[in-house]
DSSP file (Angstrom, degrees, kcal/mol; ACC not computed):
  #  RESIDUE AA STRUCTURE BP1 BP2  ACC     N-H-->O    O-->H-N    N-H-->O    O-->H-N    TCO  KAPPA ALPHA  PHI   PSI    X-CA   Y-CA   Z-CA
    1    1 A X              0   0    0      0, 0.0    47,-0.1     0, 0.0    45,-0.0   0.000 360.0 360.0 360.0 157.6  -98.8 -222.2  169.4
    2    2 A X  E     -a   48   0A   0     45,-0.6    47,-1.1     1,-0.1     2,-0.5  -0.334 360.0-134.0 -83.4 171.1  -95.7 -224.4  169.9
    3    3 A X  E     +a   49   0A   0     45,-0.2     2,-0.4    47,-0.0    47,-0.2  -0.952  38.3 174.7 -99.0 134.8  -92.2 -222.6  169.6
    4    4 A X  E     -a   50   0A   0     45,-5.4    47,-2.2    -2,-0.5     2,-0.4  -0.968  29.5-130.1-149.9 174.0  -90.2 -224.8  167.5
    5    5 A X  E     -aB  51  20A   0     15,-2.0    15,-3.9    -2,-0.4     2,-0.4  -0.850  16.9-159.5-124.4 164.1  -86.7 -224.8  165.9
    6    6 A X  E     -aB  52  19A   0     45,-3.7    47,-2.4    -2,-0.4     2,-0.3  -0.961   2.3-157.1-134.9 137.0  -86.0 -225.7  162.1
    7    7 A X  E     -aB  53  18A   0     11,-2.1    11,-1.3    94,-0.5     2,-0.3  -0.983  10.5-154.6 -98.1 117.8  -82.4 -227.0  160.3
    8    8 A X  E     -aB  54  17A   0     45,-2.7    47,-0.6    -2,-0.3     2,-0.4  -0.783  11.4-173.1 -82.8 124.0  -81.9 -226.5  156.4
    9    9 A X  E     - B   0  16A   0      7,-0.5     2,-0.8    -2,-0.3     7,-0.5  -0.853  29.6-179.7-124.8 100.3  -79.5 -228.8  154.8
   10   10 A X  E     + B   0  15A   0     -2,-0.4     2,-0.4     5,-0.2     5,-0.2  -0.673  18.3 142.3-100.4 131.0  -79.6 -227.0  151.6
   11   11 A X        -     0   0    0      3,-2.1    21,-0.3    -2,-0.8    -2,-0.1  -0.934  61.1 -53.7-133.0-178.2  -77.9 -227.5  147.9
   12   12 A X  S    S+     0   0    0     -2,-0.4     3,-0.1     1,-0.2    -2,-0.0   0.202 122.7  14.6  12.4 -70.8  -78.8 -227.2  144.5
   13   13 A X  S    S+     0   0    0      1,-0.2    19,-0.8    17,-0.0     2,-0.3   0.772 123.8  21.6 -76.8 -68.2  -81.8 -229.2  143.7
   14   14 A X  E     - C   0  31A   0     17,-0.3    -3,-2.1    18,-0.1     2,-0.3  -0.793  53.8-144.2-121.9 148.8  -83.2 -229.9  147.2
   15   15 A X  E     -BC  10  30A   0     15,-3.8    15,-1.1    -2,-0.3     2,-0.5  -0.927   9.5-154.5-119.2 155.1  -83.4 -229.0  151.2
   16   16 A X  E     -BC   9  29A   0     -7,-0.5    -7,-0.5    -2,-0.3     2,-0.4  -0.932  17.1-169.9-103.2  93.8  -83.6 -231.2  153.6
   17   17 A X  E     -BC   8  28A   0     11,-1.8    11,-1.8    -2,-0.5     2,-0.4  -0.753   2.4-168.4-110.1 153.2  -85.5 -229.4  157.1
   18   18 A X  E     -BC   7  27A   0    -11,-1.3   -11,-2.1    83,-0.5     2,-0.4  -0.885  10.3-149.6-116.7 141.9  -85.6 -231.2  160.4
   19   19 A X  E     -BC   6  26A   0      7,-0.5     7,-0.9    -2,-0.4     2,-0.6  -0.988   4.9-158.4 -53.9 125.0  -88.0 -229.7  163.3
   20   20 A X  E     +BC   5  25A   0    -15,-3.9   -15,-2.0    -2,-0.4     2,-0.2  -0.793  29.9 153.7 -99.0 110.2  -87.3 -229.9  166.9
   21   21 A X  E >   - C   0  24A   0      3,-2.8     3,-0.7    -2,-0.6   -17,-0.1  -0.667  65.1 -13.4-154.0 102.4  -90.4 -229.5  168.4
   22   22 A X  T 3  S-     0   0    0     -2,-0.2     3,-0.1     1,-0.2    -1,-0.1   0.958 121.6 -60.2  59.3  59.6  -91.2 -231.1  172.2
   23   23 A X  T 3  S+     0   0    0      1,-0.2     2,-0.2     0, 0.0    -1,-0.2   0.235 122.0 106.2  91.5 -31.4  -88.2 -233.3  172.1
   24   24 A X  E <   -C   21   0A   0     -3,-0.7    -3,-2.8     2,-0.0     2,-0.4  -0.448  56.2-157.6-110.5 153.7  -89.4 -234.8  169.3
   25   25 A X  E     +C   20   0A   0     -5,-0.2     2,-0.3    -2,-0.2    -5,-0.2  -0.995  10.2 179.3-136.0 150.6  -87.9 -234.2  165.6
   26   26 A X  E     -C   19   0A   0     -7,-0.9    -7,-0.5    -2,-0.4     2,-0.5  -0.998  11.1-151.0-165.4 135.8  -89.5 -234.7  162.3
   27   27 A X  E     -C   18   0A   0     -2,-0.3     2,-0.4    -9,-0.2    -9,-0.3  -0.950  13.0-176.3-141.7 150.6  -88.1 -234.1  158.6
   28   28 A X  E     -C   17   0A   0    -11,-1.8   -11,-1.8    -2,-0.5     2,-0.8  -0.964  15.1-146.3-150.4  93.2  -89.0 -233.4  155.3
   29   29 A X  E     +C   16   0A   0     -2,-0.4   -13,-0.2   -13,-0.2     2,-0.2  -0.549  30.5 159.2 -91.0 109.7  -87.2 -233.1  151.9
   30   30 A X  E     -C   15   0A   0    -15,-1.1   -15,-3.8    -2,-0.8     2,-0.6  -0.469  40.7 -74.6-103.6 168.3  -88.5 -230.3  149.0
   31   31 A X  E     -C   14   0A   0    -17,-0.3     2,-2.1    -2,-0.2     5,-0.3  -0.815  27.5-127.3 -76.5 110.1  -87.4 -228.5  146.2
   32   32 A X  S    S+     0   0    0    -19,-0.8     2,-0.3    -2,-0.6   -18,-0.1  -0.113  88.3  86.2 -21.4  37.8  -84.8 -225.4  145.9
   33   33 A X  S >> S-     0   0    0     -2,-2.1     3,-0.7     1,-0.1     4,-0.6  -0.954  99.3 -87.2-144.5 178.2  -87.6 -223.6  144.0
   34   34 A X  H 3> S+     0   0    0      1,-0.3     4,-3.1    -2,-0.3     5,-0.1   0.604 125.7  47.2 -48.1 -45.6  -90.7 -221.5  144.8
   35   35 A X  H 3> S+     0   0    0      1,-0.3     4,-2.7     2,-0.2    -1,-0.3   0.837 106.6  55.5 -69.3 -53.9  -92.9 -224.3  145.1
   36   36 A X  H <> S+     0   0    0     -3,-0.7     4,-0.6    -5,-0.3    -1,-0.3   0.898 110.7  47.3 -37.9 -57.1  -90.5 -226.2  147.3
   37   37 A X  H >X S+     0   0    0     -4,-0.6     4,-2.6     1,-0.3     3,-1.1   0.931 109.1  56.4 -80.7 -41.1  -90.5 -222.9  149.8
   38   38 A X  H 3X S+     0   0    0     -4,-3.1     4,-3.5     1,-0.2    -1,-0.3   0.971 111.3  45.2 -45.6 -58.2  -94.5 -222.8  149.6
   39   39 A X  H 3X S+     0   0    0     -4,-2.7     4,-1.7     2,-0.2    -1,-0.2   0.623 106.7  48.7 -60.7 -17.3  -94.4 -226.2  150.8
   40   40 A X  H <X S+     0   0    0     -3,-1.1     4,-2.5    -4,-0.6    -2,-0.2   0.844 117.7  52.1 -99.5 -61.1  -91.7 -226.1  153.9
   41   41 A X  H  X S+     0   0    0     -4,-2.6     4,-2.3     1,-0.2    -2,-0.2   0.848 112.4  46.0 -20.3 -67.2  -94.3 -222.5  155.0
   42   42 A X  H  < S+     0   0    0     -4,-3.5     4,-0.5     1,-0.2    -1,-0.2   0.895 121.5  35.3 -54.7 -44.5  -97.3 -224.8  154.7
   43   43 A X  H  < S+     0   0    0     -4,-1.7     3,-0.5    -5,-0.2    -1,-0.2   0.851 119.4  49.3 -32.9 -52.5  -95.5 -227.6  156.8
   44   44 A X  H >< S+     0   0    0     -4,-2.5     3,-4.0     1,-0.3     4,-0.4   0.990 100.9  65.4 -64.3 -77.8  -93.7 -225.2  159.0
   45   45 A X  T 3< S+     0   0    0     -4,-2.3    -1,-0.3     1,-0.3    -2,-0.2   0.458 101.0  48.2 -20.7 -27.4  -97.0 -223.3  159.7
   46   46 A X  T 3  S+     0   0    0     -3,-0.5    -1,-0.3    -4,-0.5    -2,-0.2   0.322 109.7  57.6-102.4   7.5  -98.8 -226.5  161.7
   47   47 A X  S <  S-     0   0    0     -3,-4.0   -45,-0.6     1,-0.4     2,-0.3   0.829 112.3-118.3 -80.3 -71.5  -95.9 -226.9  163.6
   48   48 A X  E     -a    2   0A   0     -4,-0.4    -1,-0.4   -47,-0.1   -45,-0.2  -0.953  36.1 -49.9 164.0-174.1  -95.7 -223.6  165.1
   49   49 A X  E     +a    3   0A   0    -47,-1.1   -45,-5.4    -2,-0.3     2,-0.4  -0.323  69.6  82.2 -83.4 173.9  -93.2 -220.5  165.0
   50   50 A X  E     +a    4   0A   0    -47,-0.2    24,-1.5    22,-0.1     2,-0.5  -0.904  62.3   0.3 158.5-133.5  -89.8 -220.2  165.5
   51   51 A X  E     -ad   5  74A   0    -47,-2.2   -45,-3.7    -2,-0.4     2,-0.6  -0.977  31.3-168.9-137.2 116.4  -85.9 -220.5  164.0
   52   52 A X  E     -ad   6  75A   0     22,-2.2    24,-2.7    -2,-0.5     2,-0.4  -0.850  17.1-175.8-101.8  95.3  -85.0 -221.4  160.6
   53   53 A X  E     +ad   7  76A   0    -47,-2.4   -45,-2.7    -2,-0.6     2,-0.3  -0.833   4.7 172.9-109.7 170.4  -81.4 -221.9  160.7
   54   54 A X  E     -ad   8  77A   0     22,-2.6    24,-4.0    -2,-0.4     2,-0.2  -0.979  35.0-106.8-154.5 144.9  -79.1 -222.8  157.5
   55   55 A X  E     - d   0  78A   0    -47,-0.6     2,-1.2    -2,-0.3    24,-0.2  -0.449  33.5-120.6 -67.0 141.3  -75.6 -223.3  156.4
   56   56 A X  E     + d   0  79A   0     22,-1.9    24,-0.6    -2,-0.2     2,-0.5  -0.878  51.1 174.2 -80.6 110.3  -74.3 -220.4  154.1
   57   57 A X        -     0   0    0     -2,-1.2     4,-0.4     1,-0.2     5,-0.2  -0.982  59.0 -58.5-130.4 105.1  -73.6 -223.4  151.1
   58   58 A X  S    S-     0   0    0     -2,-0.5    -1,-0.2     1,-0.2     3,-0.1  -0.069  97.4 -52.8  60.6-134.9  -72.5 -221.7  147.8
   59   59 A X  S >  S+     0   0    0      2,-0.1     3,-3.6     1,-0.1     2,-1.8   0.740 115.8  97.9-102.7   1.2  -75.3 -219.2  146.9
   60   60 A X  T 3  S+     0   0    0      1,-0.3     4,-0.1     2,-0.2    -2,-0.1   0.392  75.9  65.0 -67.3  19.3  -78.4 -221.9  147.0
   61   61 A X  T 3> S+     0   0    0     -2,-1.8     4,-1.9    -4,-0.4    -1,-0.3   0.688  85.0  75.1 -90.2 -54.4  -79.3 -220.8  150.5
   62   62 A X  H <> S+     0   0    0     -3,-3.6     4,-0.6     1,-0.2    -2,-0.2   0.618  87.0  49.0 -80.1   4.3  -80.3 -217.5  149.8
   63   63 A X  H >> S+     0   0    0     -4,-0.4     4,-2.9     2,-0.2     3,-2.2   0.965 108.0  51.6 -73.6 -57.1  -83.3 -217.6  148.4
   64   64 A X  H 3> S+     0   0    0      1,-0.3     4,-0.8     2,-0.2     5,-0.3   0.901 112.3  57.6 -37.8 -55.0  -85.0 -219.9  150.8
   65   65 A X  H 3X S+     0   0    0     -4,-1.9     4,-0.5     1,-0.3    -1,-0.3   0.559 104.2  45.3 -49.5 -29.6  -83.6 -217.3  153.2
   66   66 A X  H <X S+     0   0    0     -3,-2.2     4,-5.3    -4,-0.6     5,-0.5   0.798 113.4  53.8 -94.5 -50.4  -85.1 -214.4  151.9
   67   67 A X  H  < S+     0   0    0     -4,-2.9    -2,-0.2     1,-0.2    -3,-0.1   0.602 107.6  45.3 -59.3 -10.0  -88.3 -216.2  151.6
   68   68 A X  H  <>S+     0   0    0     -4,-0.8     5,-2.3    -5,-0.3     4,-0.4   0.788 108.9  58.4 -94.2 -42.4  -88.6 -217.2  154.9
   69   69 A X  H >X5S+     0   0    0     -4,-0.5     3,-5.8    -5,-0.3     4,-0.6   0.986 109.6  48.3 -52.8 -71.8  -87.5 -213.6  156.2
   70   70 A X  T 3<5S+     0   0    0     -4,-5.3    -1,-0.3     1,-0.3    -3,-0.2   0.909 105.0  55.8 -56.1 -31.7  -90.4 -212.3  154.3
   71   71 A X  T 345S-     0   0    0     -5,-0.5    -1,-0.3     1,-0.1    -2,-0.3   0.674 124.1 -95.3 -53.9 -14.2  -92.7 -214.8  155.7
   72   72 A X  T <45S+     0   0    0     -3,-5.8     2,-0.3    -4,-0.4    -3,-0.2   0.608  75.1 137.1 112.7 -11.6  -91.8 -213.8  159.6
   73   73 A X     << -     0   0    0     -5,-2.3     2,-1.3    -4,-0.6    -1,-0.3  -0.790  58.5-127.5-120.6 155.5  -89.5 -215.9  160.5
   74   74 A X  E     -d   51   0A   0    -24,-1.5   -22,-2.2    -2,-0.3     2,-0.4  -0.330  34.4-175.6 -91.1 127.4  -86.6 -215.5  162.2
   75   75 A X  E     -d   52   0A   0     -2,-1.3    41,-0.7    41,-0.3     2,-0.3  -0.720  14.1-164.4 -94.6 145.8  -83.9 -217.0  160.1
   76   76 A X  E     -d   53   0A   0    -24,-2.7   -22,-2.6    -2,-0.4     2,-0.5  -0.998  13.2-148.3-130.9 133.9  -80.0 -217.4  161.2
   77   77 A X  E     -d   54   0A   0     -2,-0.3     2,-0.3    38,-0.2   -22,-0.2  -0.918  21.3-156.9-114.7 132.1  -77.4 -218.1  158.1
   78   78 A X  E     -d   55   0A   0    -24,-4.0   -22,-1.9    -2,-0.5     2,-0.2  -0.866  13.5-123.4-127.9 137.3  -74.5 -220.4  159.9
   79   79 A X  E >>  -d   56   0A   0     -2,-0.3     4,-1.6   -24,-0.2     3,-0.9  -0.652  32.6-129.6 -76.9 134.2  -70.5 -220.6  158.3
   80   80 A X  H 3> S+     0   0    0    -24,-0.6     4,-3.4     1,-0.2     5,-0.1   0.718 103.3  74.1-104.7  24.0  -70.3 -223.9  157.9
   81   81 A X  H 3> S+     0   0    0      2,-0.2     4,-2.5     1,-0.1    -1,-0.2   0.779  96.8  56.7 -64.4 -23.2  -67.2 -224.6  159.6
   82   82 A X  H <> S+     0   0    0     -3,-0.9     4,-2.4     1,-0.2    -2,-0.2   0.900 109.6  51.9 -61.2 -32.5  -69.4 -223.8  163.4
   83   83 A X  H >X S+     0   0    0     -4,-1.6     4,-1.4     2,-0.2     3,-0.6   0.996 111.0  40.1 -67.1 -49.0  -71.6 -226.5  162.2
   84   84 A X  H 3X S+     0   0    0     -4,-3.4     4,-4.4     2,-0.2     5,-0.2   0.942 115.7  51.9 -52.8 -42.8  -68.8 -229.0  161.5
   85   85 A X  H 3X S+     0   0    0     -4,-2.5     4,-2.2     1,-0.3    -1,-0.2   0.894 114.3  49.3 -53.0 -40.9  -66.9 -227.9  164.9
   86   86 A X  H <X S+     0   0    0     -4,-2.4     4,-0.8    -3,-0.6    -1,-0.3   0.773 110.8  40.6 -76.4 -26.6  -70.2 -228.6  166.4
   87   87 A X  H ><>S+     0   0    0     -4,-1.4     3,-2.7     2,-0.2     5,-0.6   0.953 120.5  48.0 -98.6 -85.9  -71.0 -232.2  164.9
   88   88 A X  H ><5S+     0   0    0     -4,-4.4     3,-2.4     1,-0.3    -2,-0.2   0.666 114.5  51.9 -62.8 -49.2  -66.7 -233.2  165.6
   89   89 A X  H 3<5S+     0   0    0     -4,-2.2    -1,-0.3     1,-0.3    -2,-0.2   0.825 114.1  38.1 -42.8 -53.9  -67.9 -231.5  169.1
   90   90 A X  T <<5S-     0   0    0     -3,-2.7    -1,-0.3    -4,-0.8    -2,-0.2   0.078 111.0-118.0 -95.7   4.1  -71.1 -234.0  169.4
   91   91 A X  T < 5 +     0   0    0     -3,-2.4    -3,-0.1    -4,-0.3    -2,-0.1   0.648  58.5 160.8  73.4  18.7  -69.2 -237.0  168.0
   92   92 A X      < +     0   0    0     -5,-0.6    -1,-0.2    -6,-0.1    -2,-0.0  -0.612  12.6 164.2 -74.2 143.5  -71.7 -237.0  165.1
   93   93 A X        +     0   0    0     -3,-0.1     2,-0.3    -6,-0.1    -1,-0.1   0.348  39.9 108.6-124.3  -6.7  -70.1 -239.0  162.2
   94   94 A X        -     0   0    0      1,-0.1     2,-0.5     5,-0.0    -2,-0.0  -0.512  47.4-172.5 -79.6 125.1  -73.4 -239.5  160.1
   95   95 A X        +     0   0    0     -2,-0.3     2,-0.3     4,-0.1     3,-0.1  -0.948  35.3 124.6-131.3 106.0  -73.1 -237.1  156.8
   96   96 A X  S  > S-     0   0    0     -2,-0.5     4,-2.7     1,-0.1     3,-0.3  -0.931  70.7-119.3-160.7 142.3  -76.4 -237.4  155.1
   97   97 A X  T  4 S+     0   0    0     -2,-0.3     4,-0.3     1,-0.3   -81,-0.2   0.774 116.3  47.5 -83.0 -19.2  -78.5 -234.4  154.3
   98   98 A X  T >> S+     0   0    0      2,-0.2     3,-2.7     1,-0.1     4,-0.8   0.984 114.0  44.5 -46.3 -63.7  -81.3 -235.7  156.6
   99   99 A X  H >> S+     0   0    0     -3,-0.3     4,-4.4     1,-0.3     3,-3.3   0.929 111.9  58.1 -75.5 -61.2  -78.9 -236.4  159.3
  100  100 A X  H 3< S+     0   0    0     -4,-2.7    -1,-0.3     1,-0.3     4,-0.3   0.695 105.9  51.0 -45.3 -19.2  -77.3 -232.6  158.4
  101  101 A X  H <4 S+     0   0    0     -3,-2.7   -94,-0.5    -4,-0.3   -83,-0.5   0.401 105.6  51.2-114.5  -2.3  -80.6 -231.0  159.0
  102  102 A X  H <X S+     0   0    0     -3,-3.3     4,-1.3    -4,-0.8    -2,-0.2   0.672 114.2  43.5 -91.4 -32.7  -81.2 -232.5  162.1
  103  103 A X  H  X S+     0   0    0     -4,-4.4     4,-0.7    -5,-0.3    -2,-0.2   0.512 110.5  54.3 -86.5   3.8  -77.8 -231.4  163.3
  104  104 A X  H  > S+     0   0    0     -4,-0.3     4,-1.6    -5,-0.3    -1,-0.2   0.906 112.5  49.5 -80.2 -52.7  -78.3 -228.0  161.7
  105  105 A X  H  > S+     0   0    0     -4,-0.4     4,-1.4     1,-0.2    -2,-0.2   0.729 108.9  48.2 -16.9 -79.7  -81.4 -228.2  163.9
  106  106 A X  H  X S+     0   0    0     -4,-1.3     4,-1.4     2,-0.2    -1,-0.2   0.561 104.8  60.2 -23.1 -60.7  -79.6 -229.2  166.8
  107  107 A X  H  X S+     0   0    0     -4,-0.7     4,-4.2     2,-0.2     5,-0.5   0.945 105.8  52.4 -28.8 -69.7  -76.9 -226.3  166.3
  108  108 A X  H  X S+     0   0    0     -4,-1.6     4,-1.7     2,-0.3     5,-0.4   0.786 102.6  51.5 -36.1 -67.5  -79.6 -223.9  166.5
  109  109 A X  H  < S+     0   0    0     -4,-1.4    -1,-0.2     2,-0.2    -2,-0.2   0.732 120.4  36.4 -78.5 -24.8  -81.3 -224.8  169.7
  110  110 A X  H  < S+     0   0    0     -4,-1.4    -2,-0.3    -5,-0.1    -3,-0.2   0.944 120.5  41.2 -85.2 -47.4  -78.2 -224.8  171.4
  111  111 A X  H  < S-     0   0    0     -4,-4.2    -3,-0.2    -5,-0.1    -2,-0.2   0.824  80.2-148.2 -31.8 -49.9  -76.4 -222.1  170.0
  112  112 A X     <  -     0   0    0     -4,-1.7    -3,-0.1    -5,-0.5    -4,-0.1   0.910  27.8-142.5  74.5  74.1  -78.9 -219.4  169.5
  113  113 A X        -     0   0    0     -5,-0.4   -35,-0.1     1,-0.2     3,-0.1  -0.148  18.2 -94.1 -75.4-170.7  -77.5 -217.8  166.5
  114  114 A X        -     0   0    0    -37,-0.2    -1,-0.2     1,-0.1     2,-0.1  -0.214  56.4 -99.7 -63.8 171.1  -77.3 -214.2  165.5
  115  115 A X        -     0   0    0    -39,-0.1     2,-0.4   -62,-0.0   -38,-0.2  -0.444  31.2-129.7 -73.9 176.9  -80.7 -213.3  163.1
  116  116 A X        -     0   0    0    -41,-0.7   -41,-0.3    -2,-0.1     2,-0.3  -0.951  26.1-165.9-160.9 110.2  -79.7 -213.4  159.4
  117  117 A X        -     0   0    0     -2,-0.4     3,-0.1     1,-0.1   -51,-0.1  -0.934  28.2-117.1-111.5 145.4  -81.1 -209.8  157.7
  118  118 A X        -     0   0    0     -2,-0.3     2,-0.4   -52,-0.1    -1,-0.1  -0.129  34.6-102.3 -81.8-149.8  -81.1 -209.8  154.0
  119  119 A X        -     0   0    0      1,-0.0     2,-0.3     3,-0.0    -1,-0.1  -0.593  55.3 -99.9-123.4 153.9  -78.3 -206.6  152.3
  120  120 A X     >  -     0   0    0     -2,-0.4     4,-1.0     1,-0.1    -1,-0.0  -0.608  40.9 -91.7 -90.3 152.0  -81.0 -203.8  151.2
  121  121 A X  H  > S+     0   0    0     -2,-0.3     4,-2.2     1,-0.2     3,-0.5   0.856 127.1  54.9 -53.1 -31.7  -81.8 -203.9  147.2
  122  122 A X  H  4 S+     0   0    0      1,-0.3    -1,-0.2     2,-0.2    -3,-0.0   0.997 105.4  51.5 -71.0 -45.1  -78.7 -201.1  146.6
  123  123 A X  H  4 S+     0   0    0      1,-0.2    -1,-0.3     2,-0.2    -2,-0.2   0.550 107.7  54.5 -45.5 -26.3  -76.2 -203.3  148.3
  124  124 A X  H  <        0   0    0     -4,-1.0    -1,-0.2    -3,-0.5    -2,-0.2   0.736 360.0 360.0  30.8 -73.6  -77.3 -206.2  146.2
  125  125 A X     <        0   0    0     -4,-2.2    -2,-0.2     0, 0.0    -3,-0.1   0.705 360.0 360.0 -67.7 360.0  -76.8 -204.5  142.8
């Protein structure tokens, strides 16, 4: 099975994910809700395994986050002032949530971030 790595450019409504996988990149836009998260798994799952990383954006990351964490995968939650430093780094000037999720994407596979664990259910409340 391939390793590959995966960018979330998430708000409100929708994510946007990009996969880097043999060079090659390919992207997809769902729905912020359950159904949405079922759908980026089934996708994700014929790719191959890997690294889901995402901007911490308001709180409409962390569900996808949590859902992916249960699923297996290793997830990393990115401030997103490193993402920007990295796109001004890379001369990127293109702000589009495709375009965000490629460079999220992109981040990833060069960076290596830490893992992203969710807060245990008392820490929460």
């Amino acid at each position: 099975m391939n390793s590959i790595i995966v960018g979330i450019d998430v708000s409100k409504e929708t994510f946007d994910a990009a996969v880097l996988i043999n060079n090659k990149v390919q992207t997809r836009k769902f729905n912020n809700n359950s159904e949405g998260f079922n759908k980026l798994v089934t996708w994700l799952k014929s790719r191959g395994t890997g690294h889901v990383c995402m901007e911490a954006t308001g709180i409409y990351w962390k569900n996808l986050a949590k859902y992916l964490y249960d699923y297996g995968y290793k997830v990393s939650v990115v401030n997103p002032a490193r993402i920007k430093g990295f796109a001004m780094s890379k001369l990127r000037r293109t702000k589009t949530d495709k375009a965000d999720s490629v460079l999220i994407a992109d981040f990833c596979k060069a960076m290596k971030p830490e893992a992203w664990y969710p807060q245990p259910l008392y820490i929460q409340e």
